[in-house]
Backbone as CSV, one residue per row, in Angstrom:
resi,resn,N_x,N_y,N_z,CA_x,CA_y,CA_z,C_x,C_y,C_z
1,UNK,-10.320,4.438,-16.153,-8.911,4.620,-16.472,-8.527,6.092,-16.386
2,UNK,-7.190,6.432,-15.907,-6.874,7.790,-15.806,-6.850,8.305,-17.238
3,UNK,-7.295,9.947,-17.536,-7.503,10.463,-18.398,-6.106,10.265,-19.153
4,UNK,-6.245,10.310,-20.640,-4.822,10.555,-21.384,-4.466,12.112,-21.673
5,UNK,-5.285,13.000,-21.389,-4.919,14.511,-21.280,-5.446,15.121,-20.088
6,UNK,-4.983,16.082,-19.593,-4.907,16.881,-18.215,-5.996,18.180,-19.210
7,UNK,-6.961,18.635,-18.257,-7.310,19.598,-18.769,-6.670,21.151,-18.270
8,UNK,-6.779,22.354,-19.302,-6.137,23.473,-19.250,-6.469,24.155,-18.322
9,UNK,-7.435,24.222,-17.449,-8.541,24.869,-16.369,-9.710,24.253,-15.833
10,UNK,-9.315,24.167,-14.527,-10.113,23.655,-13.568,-10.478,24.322,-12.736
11,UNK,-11.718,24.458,-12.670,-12.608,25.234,-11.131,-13.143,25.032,-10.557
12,UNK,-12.421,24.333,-8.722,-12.895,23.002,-7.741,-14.135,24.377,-6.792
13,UNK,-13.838,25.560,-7.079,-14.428,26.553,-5.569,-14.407,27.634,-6.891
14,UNK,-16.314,27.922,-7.005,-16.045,29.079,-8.259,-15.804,30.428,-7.455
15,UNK,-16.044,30.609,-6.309,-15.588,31.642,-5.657,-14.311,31.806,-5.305
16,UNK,-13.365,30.922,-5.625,-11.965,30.729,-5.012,-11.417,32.439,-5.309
17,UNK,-10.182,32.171,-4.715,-9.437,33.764,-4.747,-8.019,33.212,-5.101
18,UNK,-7.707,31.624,-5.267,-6.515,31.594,-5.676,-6.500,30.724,-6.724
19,UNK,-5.807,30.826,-7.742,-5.376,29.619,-8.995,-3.967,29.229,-8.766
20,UNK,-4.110,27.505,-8.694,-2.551,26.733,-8.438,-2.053,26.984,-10.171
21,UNK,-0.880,27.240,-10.381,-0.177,26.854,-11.469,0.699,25.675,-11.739
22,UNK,-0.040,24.539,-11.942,0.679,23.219,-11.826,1.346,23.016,-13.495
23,UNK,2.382,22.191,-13.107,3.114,21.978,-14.315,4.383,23.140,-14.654
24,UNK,4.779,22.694,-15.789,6.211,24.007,-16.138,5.573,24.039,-17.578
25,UNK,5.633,23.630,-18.964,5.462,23.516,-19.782,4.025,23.732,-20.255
26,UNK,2.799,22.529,-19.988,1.556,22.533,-20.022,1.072,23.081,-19.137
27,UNK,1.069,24.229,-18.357,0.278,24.138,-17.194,-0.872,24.289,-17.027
28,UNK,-1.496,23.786,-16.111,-3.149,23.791,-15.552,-3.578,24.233,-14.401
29,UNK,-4.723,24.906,-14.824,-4.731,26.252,-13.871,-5.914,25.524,-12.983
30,UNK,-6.033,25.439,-12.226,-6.770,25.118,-10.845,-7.958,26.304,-10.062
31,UNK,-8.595,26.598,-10.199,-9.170,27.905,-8.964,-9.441,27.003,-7.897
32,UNK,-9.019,27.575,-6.860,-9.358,26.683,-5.294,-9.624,28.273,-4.293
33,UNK,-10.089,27.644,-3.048,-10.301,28.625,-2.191,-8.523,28.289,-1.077
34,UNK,-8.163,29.237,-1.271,-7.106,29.496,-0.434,-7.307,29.073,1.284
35,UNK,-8.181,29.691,1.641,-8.780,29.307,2.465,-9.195,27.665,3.030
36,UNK,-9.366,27.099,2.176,-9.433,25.946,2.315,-7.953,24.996,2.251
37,UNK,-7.374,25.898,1.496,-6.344,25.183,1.392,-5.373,25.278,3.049
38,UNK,-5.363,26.245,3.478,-4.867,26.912,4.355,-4.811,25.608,5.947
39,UNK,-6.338,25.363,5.682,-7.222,24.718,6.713,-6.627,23.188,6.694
40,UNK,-6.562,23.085,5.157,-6.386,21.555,5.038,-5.052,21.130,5.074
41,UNK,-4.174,21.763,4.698,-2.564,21.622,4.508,-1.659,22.220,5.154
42,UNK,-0.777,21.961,6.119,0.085,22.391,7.327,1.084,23.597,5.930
43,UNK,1.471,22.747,4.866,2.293,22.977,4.186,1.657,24.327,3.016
44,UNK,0.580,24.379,2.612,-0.513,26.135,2.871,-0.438,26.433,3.249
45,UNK,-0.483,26.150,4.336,-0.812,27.455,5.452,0.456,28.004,6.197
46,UNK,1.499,27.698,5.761,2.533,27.854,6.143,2.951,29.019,4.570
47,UNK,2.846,28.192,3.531,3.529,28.930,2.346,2.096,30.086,2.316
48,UNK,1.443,30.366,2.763,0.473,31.253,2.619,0.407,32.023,4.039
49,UNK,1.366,31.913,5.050,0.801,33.070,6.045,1.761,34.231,5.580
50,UNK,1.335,35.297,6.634,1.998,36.695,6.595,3.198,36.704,6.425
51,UNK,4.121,35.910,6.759,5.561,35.701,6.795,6.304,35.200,5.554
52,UNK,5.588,34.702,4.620,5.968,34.207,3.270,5.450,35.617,2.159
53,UNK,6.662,35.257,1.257,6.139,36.771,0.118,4.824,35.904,-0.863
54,UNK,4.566,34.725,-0.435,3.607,34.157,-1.311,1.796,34.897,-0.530
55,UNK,2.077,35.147,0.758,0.745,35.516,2.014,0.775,36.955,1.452
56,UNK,1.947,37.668,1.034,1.763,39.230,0.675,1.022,39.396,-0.305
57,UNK,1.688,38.555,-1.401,0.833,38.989,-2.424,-0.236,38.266,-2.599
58,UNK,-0.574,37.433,-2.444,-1.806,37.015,-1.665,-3.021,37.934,-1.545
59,UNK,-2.551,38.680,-0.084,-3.291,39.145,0.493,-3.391,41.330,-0.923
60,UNK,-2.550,41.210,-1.044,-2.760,42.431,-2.137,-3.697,42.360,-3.149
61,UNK,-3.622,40.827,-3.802,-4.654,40.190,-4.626,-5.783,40.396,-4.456
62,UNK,-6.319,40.224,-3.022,-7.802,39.955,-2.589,-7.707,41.485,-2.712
63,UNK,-6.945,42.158,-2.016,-7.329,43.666,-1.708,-7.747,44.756,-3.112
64,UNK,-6.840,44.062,-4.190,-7.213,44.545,-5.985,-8.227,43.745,-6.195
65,UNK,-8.926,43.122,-5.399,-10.054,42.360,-6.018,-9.515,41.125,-7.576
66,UNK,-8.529,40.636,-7.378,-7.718,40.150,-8.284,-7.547,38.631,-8.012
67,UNK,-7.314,37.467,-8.824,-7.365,36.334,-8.630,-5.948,35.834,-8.479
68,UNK,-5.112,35.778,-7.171,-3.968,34.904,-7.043,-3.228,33.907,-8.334
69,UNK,-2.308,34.491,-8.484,-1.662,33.034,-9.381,-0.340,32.261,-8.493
70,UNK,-0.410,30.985,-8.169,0.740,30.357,-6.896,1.689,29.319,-8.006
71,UNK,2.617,29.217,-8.536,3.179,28.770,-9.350,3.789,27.235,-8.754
72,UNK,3.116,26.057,-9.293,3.707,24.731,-8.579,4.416,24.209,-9.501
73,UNK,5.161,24.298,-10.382,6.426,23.632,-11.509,6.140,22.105,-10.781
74,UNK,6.922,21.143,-9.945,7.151,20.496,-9.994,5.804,19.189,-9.392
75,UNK,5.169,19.637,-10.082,3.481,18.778,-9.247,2.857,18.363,-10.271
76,UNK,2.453,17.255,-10.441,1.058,16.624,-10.933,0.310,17.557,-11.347
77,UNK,-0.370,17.576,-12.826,-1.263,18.465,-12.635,-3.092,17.583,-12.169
78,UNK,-2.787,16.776,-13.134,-3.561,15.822,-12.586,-4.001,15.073,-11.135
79,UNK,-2.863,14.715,-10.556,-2.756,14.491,-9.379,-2.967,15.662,-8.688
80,UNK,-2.547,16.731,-8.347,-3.200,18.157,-7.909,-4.763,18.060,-8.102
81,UNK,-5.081,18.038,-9.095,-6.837,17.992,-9.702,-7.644,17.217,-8.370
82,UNK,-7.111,16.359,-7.966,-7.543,15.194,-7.401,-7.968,15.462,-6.454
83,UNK,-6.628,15.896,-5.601,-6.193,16.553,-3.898,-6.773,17.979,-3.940
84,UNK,-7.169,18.512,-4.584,-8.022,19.804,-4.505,-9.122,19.079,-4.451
85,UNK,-9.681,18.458,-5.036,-11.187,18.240,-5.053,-11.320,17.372,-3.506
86,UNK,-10.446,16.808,-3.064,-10.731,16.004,-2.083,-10.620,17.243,-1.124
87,UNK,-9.961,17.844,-0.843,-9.434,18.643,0.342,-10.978,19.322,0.317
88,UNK,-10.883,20.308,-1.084,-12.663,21.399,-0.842,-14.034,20.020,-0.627
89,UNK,-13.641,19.020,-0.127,-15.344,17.690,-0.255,-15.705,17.882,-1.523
90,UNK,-15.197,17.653,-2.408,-15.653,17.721,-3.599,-15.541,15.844,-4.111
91,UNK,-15.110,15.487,-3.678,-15.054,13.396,-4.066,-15.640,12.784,-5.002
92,UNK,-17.092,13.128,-5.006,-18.087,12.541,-5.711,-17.687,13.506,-6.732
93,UNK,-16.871,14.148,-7.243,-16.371,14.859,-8.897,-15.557,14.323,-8.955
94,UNK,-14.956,12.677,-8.341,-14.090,12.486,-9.003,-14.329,10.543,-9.081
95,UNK,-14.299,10.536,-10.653,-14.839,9.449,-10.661,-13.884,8.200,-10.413
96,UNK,-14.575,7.023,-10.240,-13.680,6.158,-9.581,-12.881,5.721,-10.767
97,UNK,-13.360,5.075,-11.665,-12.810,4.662,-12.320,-11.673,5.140,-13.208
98,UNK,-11.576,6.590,-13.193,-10.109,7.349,-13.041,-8.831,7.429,-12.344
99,UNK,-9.143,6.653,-11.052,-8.260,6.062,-9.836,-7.806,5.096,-10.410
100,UNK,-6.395,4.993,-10.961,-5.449,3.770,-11.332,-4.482,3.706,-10.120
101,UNK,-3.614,2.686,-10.335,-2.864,2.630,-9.206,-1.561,3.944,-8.856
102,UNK,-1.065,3.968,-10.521,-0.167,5.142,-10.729,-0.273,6.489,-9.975
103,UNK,-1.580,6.691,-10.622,-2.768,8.050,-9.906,-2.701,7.901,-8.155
104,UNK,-3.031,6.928,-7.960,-3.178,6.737,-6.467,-1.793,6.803,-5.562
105,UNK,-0.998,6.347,-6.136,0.273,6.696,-5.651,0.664,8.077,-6.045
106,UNK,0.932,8.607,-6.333,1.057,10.221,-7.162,0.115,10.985,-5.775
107,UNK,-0.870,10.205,-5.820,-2.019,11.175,-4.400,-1.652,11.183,-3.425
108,UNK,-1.150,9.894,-2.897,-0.644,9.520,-1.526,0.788,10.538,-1.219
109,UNK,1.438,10.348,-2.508,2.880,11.378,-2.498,2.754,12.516,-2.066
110,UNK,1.334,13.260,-2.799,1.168,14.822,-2.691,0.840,14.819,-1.403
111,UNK,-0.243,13.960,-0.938,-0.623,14.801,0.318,0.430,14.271,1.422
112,UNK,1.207,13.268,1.640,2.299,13.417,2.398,3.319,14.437,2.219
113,UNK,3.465,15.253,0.718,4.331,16.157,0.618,3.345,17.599,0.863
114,UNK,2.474,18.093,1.493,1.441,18.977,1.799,1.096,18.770,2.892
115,UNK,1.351,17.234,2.975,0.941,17.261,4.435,-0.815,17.964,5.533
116,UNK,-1.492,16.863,4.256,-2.902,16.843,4.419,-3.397,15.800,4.607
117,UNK,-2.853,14.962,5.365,-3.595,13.467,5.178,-5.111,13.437,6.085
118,UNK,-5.184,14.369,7.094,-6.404,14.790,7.990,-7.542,14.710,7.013
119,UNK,-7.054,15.925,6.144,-8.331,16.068,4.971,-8.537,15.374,4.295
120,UNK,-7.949,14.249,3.798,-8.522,13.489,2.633,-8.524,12.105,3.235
121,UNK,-8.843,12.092,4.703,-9.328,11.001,5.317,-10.556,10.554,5.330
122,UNK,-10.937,10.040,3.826,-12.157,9.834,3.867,-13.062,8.952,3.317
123,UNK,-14.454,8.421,3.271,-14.912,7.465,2.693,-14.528,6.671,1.308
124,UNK,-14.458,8.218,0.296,-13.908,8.157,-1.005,-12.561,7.417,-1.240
125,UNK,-11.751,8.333,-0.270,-10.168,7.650,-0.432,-9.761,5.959,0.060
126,UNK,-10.798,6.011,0.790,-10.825,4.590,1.855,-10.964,3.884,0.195
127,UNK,-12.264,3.719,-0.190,-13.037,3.240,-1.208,-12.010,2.813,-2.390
128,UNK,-11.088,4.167,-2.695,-9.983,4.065,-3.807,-8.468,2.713,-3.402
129,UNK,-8.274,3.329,-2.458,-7.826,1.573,-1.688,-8.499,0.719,-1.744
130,UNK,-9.856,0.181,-1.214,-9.849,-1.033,-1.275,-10.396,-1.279,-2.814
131,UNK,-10.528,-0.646,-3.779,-10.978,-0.931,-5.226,-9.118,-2.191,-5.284
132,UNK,-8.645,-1.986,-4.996,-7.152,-2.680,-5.385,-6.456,-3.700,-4.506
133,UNK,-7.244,-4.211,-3.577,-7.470,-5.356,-2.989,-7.070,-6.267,-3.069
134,UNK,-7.978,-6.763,-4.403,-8.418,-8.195,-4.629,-7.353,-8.751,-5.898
135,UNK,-6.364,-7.443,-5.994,-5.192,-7.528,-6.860,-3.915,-8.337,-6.233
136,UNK,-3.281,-9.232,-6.218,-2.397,-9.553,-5.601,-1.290,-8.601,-5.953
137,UNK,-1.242,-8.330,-6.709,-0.332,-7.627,-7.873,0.248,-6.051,-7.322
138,UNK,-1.159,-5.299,-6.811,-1.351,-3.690,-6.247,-0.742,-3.960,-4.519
139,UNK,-0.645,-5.239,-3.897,-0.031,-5.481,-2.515,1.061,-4.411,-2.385
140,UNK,1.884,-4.217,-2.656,3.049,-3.620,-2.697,2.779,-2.079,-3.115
141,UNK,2.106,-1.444,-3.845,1.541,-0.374,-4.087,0.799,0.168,-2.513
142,UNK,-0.215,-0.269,-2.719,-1.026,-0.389,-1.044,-0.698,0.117,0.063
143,UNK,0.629,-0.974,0.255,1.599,-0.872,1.616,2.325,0.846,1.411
144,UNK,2.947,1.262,0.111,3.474,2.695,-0.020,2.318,3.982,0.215
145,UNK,1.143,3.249,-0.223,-0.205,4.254,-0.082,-0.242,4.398,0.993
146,UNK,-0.767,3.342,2.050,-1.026,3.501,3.090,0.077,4.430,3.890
147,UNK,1.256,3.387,3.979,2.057,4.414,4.664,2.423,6.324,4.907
148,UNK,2.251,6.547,3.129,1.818,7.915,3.084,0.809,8.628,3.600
149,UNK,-0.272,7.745,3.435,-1.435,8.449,3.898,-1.677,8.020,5.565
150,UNK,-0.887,7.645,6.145,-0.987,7.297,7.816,-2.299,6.702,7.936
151,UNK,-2.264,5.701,7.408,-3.690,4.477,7.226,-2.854,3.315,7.762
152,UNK,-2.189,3.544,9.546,-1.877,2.097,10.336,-3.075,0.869,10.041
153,UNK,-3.711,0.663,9.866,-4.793,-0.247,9.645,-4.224,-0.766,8.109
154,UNK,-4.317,-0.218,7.529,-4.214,-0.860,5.705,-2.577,-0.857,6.016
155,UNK,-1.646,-0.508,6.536,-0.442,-0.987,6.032,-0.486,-1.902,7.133
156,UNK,-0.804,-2.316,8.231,-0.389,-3.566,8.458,-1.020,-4.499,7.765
157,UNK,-2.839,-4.610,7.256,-3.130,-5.355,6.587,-2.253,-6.248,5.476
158,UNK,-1.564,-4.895,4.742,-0.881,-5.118,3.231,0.801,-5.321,3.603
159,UNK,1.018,-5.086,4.975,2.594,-5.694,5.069,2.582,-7.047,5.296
160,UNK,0.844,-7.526,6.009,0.989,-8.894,6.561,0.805,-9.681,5.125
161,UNK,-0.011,-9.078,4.295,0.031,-9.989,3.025,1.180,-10.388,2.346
162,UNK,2.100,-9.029,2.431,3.755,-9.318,1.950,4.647,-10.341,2.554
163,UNK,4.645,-10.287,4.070,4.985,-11.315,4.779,4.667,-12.846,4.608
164,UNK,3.329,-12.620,4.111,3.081,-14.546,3.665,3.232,-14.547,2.570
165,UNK,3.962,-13.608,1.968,4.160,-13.952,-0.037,5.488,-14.318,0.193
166,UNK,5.626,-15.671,-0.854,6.929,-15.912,-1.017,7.515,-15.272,-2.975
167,UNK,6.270,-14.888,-2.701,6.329,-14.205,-4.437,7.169,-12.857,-4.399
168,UNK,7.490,-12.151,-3.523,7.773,-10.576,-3.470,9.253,-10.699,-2.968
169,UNK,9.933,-9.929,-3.713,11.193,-9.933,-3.922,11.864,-8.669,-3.047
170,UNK,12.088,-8.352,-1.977,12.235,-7.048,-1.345,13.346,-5.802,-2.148
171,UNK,14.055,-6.585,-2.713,15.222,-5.481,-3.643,13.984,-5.431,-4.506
172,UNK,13.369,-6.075,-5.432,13.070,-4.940,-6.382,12.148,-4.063,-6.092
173,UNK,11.405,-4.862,-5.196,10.031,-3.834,-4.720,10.349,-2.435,-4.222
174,UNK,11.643,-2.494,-3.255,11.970,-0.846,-3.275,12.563,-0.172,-4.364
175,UNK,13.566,-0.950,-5.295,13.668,-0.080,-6.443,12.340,-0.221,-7.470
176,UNK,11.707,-0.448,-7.494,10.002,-0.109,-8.274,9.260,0.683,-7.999
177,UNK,8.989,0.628,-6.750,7.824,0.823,-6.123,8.015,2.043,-4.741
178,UNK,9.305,2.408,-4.436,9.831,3.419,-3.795,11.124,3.741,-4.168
179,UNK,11.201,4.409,-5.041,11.723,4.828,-5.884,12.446,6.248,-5.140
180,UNK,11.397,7.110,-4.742,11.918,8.347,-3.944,12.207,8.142,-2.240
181,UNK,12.232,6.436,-2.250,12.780,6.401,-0.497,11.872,6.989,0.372
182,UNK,10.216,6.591,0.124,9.560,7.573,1.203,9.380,6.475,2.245
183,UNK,9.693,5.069,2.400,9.202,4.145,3.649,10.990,4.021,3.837
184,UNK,11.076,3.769,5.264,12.267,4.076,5.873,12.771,2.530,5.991
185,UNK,14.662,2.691,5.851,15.178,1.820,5.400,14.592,0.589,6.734
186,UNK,14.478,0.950,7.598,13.986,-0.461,8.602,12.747,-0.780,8.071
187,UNK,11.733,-0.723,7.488,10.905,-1.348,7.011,11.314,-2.749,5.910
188,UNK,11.949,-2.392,5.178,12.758,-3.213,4.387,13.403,-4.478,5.549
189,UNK,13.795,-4.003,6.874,14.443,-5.110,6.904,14.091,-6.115,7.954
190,UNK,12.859,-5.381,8.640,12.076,-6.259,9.741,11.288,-7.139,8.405
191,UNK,10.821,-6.226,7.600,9.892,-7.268,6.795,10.479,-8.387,6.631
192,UNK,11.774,-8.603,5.649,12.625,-9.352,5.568,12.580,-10.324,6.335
193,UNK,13.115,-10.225,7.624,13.750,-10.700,8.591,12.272,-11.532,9.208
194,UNK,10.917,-11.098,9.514,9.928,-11.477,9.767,9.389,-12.747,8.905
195,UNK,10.013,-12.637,8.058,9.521,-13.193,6.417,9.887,-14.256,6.804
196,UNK,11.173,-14.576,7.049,12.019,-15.436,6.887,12.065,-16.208,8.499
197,UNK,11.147,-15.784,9.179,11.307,-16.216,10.579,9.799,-16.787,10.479
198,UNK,8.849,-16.377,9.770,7.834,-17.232,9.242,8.046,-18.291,9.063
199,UNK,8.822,-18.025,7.626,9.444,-19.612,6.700,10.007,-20.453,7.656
200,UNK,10.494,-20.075,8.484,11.138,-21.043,9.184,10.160,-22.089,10.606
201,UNK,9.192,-21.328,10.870,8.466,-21.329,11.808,7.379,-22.419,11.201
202,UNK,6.865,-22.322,10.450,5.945,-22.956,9.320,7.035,-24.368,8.461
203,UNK,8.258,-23.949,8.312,9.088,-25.686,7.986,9.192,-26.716,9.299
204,UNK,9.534,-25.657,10.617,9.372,-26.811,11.795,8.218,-27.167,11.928
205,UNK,7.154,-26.732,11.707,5.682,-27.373,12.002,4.923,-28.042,11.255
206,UNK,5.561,-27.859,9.971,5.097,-29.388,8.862,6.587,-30.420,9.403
207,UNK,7.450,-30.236,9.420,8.307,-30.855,9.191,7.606,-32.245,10.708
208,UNK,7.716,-31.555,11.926,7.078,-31.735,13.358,5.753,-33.020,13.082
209,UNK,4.689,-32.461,12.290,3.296,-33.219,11.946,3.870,-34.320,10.860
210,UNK,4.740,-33.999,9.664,4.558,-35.126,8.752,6.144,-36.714,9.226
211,UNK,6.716,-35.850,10.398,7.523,-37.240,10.815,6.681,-38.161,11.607
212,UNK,5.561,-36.799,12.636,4.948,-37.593,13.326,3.909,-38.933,12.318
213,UNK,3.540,-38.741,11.127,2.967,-39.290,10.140,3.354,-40.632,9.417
214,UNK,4.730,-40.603,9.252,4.933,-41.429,8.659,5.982,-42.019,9.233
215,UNK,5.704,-42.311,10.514,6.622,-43.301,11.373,6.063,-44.844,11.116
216,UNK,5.368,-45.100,10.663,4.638,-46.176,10.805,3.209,-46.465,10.365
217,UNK,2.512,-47.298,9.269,1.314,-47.507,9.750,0.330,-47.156,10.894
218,UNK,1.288,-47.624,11.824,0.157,-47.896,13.208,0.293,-46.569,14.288
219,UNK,1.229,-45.925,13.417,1.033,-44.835,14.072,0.582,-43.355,12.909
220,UNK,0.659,-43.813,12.069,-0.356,-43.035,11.588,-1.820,-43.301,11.193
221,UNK,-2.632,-44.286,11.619,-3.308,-44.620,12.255,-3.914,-44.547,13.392
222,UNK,-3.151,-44.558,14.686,-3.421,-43.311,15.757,-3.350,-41.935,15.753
223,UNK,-2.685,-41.385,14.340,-2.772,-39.722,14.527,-3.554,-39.316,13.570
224,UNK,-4.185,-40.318,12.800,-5.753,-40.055,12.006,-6.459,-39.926,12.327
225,UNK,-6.518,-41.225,13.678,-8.041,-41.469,14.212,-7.697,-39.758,15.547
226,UNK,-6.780,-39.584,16.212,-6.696,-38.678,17.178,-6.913,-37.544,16.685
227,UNK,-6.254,-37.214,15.205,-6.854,-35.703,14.897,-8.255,-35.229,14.020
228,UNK,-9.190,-36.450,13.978,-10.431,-36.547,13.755,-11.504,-37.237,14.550
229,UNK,-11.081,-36.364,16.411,-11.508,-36.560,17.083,-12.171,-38.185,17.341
230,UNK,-11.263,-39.365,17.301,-11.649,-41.044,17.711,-10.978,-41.003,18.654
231,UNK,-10.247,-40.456,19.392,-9.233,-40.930,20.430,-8.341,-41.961,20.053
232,UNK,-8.248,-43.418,20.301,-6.979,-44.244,19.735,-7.780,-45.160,18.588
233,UNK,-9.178,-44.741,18.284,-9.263,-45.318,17.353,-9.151,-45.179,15.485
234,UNK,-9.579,-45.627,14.802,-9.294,-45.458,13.381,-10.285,-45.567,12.618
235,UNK,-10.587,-45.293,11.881,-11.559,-45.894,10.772,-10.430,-46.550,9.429
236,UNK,-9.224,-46.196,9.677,-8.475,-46.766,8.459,-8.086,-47.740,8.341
237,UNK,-7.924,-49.080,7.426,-7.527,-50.225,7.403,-6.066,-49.796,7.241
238,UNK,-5.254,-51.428,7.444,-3.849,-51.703,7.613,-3.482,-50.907,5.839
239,UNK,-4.207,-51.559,4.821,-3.846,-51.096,3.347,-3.963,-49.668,3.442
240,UNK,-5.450,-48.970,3.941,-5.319,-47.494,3.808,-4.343,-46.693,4.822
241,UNK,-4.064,-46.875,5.643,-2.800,-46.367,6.028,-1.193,-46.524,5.539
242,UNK,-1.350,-47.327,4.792,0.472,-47.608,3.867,0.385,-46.937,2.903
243,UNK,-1.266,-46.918,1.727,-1.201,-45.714,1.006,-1.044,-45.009,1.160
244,UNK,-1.951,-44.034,2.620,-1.574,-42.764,3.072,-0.362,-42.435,3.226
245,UNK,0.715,-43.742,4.325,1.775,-42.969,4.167,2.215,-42.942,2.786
246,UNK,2.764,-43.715,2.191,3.402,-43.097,1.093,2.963,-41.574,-0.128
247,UNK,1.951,-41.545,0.218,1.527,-40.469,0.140,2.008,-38.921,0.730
248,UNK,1.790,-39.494,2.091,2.404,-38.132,2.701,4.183,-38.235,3.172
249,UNK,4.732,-39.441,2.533,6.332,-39.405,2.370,6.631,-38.175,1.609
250,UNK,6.072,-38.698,-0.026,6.131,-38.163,-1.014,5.984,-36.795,-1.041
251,UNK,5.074,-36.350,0.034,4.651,-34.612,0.140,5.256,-33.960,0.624
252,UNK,5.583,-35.154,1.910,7.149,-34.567,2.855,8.660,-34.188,2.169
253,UNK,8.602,-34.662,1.019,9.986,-34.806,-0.014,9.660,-33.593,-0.089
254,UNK,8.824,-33.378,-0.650,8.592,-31.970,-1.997,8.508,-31.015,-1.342
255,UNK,7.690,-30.504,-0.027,7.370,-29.520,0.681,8.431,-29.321,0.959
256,UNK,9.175,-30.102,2.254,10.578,-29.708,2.703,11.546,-29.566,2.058
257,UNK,11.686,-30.077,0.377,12.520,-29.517,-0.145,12.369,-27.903,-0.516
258,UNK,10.807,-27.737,-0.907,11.039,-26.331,-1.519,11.147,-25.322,-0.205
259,UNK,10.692,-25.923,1.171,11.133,-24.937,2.287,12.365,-24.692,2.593
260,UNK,13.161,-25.722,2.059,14.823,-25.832,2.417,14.962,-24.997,1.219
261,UNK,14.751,-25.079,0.118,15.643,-24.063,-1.073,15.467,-22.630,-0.563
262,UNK,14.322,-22.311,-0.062,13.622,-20.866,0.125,14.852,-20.064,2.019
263,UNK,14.984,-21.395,2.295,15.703,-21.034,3.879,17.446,-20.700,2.987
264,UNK,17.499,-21.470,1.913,18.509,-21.215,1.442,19.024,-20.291,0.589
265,UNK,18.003,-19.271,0.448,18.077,-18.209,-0.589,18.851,-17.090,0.341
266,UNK,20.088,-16.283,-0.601,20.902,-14.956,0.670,19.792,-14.186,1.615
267,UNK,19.981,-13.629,1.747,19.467,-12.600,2.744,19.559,-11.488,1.818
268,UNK,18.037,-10.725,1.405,18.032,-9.364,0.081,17.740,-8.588,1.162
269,UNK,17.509,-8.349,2.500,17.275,-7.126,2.948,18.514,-5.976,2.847
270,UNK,17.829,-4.730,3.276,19.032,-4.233,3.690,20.195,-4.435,5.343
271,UNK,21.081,-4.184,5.639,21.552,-4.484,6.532,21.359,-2.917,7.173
272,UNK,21.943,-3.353,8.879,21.072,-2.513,10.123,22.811,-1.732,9.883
C-alpha cells in the first residue's frame, strides 16, 4: 500500500549535484544526478540547458562546489520519489506493493508531463501494470496509464476490454478517471461508437442462430445434429427436441430483450 507519509529527504544518486524541491508547504527534498535527469527527460534537459536561468545557476552551483536547489511546487512528492528512482535504474528501491492504482496514475501523469516515457520503459513498470489486470475494476485506470506512458500494446489490450464491457459508462469514466483531459476527445467517441456496433453485431448473430433454432422440432434437430458434426443426423428424440426448443424460446425472450434495452440506451459519447 502507498505510504501514508512522504519522507523529508531522499537520496536516489549520493553523488547527485542537484536536489528537486517537490511540494509548496511539506516539501521533500530529492538529491538526483542532474545529469541523468537531463538524459532521461526532454523536459530537463530543456529546463536545465544554457539558455534557461535554471542551467546558470546550475552550472555556478557545480562551479561553488554547491548542491543545486530546483523548486517543483506543483508535483507529487511522492510520485516524483518514484520517477527519480526509475529514471537513475534504481526500480528494485521501489517496492511493489507501494504501487496502488492512484500512485500509478500520478506516475504515468509525471512522466508524460517530463516527458520520459523512454526511461521508465521498463521491466519494473511493465510489472506495475500488469499487477492490476486481473482487476476488472483498474480496466479504465490501465487504458489512461497506458496511454500516458505510450504502451500501444496495453491500451489496445485495455480499450478492447472496455469495448466488451457493457458495465462501463463512458460519461463517467472521463469525468473520474480523466479528469485533466489527457486522452483526446475522439477516443471517447470511437470507443462509444465501436461499442455499440459490437452490440449490435453480436444481437444479429444470436438473434440469426436462435430463429434458426426454434423453427421447429425437426429443424432443430437438423441444426443439433449439423453443429455437432452428424451431418442430417440427430441423436435427439422427437420429446428432446420440444424441450430444447422451449428452452431456447425462453433464452431467445430474455437475451434479445436485454440486447434491445442496451441498443436502446441514448448515445453518452461525445459528439464529432
Amino acid at each position: 500500500m502507498e505510504p501514508k507519509s512522504t519522507p523529508s529527504s531522499v537520496t536516489v544518486d549520493e553523488e547527485g549535484d542537484l536536489v528537486l524541491l517537490v511540494g509548496v508547504k511539506a516539501q521533500t527534498r530529492i538529491l538526483v544526478s542532474s545529469k541523468v535527469l537531463t538524459i532521461s527527460s526532454k523536459v530537463f534537459k530543456a529546463m536545465l540547458s544554457k539558455s534557461f536561468k535554471e542551467a546558470r545557476e546550475l552550472a555556478q552551483s557545480v562551479h561553488n562546489n554547491q548542491t543545486y536547489e530546483l523548486p517543483l511546487p506543483d508535483d507529487d512528492a511522492h510520485t516524483m520519489i518514484v520517477l527519480c528512482k526509475a529514471t537513475h535504474h534504481r526500480s528494485w528501491d521501489i517496492p511493489a506493493e507501494t504501487i496502488t492504482m492512484p500512485l500509478l496514475r500520478k506516475f504515468a501523469s509525471h512522466v508524460h508531463k517530463y516527458d520520459c516515457v523512454e526511461a521508465v520503459r521498463t521491466q519494473a513498470v511493465s510489472s506495475w501494470i500488469a499487477s492490476f489486470e486481473s482487476d476488472p475494476t483498474q480496466t479504465l485506470g490501465l487504458v489512461v496509464v497506458s496511454y500516458l506512458l505510450d504502451n500501444a500494446e496495453g491500451f489496445t489490450k485495455f480499450t478492447r476490454t472496455m469495448l466488451m464491457s457493457d458495465k462501463v459508462d463512458i460519461v463517467p469514466f472521463r469525468e473520474s478517471w480523466d479528469t485533466e483531459h489527457q486522452l483526446p476527445e475522439s477516443f471517447f467517441v470511437i470507443l462509444e461508437k465501436k461499442r455499440q456496433a459490437a452490440i449490435e453485431f453480436l444481437s444479429e448473430q444470436i438473434t440469426n442462430h436462435l430463429d434458426s433454432m426454434v423453427q421447429g422440432p425437426a429443424a432443430l434437430v437438423l441444426a443439433h445434429g449439423y453443429f455437432n458434426g452428424w451431418g442430417n443426423s440427430s441423436p435427439l428424440s422427437q420429446h428432446d427436441a420440444q424441450l430444447t426448443q422451449m428452452f431456447i424460446t425462453n433464452m431467445r425472450t430474455h437475451i434479445l430483450s436485454s440486447l434491445s434495452q442496451k441498443l436502446r440506451e441514448p448515445y453518452k459519447g461525445s459528439s464529432i
